[in-house]
SEMI-586301 format. One record per residue (C-alpha): residue in one letter; x, y, z. Coordinates in steps of 0.5 Angstrom, whole numbers, plus 500, padded with zeros to 3 digits. Example, Ala and Ser with C-alpha at 12.3 -4.5 7.8 and 13.67 -1.06 7.14 Angstrom:
// residues 2
a525491516;s527498514;
// end
This chain:
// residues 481
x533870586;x538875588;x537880594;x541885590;x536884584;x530888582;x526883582;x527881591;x525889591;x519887589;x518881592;x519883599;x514888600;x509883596;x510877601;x511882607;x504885606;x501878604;x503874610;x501880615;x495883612;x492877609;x494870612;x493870619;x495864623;x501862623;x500856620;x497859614;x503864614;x508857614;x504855608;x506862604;x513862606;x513855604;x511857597;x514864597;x521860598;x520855592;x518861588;x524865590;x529859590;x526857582;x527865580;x534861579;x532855576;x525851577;x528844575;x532844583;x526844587;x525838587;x531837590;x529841596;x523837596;x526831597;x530833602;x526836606;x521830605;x527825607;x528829613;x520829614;x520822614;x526820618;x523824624;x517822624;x520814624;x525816629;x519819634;x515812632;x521808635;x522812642;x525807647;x530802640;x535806640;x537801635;x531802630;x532810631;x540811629;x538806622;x533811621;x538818622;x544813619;x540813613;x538819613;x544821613;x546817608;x542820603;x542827604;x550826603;x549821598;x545827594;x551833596;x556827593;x552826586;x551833585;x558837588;x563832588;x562826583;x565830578;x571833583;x573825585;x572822578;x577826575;x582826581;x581818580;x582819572;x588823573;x591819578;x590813572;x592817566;x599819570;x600813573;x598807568;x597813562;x590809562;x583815561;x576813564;x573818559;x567816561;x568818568;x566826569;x559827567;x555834565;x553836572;x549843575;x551844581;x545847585;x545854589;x546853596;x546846596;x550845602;x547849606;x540847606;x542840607;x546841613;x540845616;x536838613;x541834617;x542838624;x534837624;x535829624;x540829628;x537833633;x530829633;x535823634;x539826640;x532828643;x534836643;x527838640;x521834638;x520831631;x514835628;x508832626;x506838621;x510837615;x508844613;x514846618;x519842616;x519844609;x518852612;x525851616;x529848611;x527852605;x526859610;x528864603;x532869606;x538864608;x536858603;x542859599;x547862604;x546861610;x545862617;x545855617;x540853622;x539849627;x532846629;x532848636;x533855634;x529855628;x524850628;x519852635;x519859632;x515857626;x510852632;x508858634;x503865633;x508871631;x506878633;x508883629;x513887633;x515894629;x521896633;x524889630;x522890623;x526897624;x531895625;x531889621;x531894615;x537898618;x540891618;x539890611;x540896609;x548896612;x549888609;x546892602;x553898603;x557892604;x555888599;x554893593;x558898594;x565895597;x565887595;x561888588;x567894586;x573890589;x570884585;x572888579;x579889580;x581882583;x577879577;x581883572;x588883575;x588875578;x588872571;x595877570;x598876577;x605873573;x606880571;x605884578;x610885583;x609882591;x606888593;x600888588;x599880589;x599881597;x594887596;x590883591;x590878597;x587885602;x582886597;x580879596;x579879604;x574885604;x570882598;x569875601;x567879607;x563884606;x560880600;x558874605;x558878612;x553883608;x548876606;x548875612;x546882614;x541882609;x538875611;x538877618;x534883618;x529881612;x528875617;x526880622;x521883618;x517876618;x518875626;x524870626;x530870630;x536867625;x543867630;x548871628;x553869623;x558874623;x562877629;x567882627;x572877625;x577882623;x578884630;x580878632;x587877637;x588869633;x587864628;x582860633;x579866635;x578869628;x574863627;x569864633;x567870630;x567868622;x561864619;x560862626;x553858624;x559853620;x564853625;x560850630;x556845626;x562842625;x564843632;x558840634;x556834629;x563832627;x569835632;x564833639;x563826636;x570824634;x572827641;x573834641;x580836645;x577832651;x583827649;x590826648;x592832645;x594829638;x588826638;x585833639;x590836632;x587829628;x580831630;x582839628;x585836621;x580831619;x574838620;x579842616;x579837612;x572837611;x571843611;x574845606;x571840602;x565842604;x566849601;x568847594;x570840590;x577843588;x584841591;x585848593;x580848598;x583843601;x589845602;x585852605;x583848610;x589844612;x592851613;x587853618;x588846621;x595847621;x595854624;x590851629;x594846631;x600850632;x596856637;x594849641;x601846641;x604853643;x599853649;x598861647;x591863650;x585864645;x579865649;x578872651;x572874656;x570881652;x572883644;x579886643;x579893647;x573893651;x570898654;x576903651;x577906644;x583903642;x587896643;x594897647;x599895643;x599888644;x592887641;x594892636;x600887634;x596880635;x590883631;x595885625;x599878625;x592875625;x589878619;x596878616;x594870616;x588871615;x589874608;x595867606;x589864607;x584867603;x589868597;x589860597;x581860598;x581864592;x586860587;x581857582;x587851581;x594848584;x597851579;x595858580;x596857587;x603855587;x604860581;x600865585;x605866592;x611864587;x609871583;x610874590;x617872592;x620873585;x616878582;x620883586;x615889591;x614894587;x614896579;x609900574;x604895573;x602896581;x594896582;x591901584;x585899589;x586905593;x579908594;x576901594;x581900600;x579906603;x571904603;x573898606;x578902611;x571906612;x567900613;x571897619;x572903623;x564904623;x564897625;x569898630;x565903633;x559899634;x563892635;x559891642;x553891637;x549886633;x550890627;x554897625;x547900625;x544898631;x543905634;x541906642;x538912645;x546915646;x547922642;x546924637;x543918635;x536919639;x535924635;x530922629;x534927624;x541924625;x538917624;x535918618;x541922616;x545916615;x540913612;x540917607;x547918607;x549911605;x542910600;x546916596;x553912597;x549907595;x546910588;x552913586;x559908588;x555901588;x558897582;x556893577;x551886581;x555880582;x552874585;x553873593;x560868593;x559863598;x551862593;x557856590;x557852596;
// end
């Protein structure tokens, strides 16, 4: 079921009513989201829930297992080893098999003209797979390093890993955060709920009226890139950037604030990455629930940067790498991830400071012109990367940039991606403004906005935008991961 559905606008206030009004307690509210998530996950394809089920249950086990060898450290890593065997082992079947087996077939075929025709196999890669798994592993984990208790109530657990509003895109939760709230009673708290609705209805602007309008336009003009000049490839590039963003940030508003009006506090995903003055920190600020699971579980454990400092670049390149797999089985992803490594890997040789206190031009209304400059240099980087991340093949990819070095700036064939442009440009300035704020439509007690007209004047106001430019649906980008 897609939060940009008609069937979500029936479904939300539905289960809403039924889990305040109807089930009380919160284990018996547990049960609902428990079911309202496997309905809500099974709108796309019932045959899936049964994965799910498996990995929630695995997890289950596993905790409990860990929790019956308290004192065998021994007994308790087999049991969290195997745990994460498993659940990776069904990640690897489902998105990966095919990607491996056909690079392999492909490496025989060029190297010995030999073809495993057998090799790849019909596979449906499951929404949000990848998401959910690692929210089932970092509970294990977790249990195993004694950062929260493993649950008893397996009602919970399942709650945790299938929570329907960031099943199948994340935040990507950690137990520690997560977990205890579905352990105890939850009140419902009516300013929250408010603005987790005004959450809402900003992800709702970005989403539909931004990234699903400058869907189109990349869409329908990638697959011609060998006939546009640079200019139009590299602008192709920005709208790109502001679909991914506004498309993936604006999920993670919508599930946020529809995750407020159960009583959850889900952590914050994005923090205005655009705004940032380097590489390293734009990915303090971007889809911050992967970056620091990654940090946490794989970079920390390899040694993290308390190490020789090429030690530290190889941990960078071996989580980039992963990274990138991580967000699709295809080259391109790869090398998407080891640009960022790359990128990384140099603002740490060159020794240039990325850790900041306070977001850019704090307490003052403009950046100075240096931050001005780093921001640009950033975001120009951030577009390369977002081009290779969008490349549905090498061959593109390598065409793609070539296209843009020989294609000549400017030609009649220009794409015209100006009021989209401009929409985004909008966006960000709204989002400047509120940039010390949760989200853009966080308001506070300051003028006018303690005025109740003035509020329900921007509600209205984006609810018209909404009506009038939203584009046709397409489904949230990051649903393929």
């Amino acid at each position: 079921m897609l939060f940009n559905s008609f069937e979500f606008l029936i479904f939300c206030p539905v289960v809403f009513l039924l889990y305040w009004f109807v089930f009380k307690g919160h284990k018996w509210q547990n049960l609902l989201i428990v079911v309202a998530s496997y309905v809500f996950y099974g709108w796309w394809d019932w045959r899936f829930l049964g994965l799910i089920a498996l990995t929630s249950l695995l997890s289950y086990c596993s905790g409990l297992l860990i929790d019956h060898y308290n004192g065998n450290r021994r007994m308790q890593r087999a049991v969290s080893a195997a745990n994460i065997v498993f659940n990776l082992a069904i990640l690897f079947i489902f998105k990966y098999y095919n990607f491996f087996a056909g690079s392999l077939n492909a490496l025989l075929h060029s190297s010995f003209g030999y073809e495993l025709d057998w090799a790849t196999v019909n596979i449906v890669l499951p929404v949000g797979i990848s998401f959910y798994t690692f929210q089932a592993l970092s509970y294990s984990i977790d249990v195993y390093h004694h950062k929260v208790r493993a649950t008893h109530d397996i009602i919970e657990l399942f709650a945790y890993i299938s929570f329907f509003p960031q099943l199948v895109a994340g935040p990507i939760e950690r137990a520690t955060n997560l977990l205890p709230q579905f352990q105890r009673q939850r009140r419902f708290d009516y300013g929250q709920a408010v603005d987790g609705m005004r959450q809402m209805l900003w992800g709702f602007l970005k989403k539909l009226v931004i990234a699903d309008n400058c869907a189109l336009l990349v869409d329908e003009a990638w697959g011609n890139y060998q006939n546009l000049p640079g200019l139009s490839l590299f602008l192709l590039g920005v709208l790109f950037t502001l679909q991914i963003y506004c498309d993936f940030s604006g999920y993670s508003d919508i599930a946020i604030g529809c995750a407020r009006l159960f009583g959850f506090n889900l952590m914050r995903n994005f923090n205005y990455p655009y705004f940032s003055r380097s590489i390293p920190e734009f990915w303090r600020r971007w889809h911050i629930s992967l970056t620091t699971w990654f940090r946490d579980y794989i970079y920390f454990p390899l040694g993290g940067s308390r190490c020789s400092k090429m030690k530290a670049i190889r941990n960078v390149y071996i989580v980039w790498a992963l990274s990138g797999l991580w967000h699709g089985a295809d080259w391109t992803f790869v090398c998407w991830g080891l640009y960022h490594a790359t990128l990384l890997a140099i603002y740490n040789l060159s020794g240039i400071n990325t850790k900041h206190n306070h977001g850019v031009a704090w307490g003052r209304l403009l950046p100075n012109f240096k931050e001005a400059c780093q921001m640009a240099i950033s975001f120009f980087l951030a577009v390369i990367g977002w081009i290779i991340f969008r490349a549905e093949s090498m061959e593109q990819l390598i065409g793609f940039f070539k296209a843009m070095a020989t294609n000549g700036l400017y030609s009649s064939s220009m794409v015209t991606g100006g009021t989209y442009l401009l929409f985004g440009l909008i966006m960000l300035t709204v989002e400047w403004l509120q940039r010390d704020k949760q989200h853009a439509l966080q308001f506070t007690d300051a003028k006018p906005f303690n005025y109740r007209p003035v509020r329900w004047g921007v509600y209205y106001l984006i609810l018209m935008v909404l009506f009038i430019y939203s584009g046709t649906g397409q489904t949230f980008i990051y649903f393929q991961f």
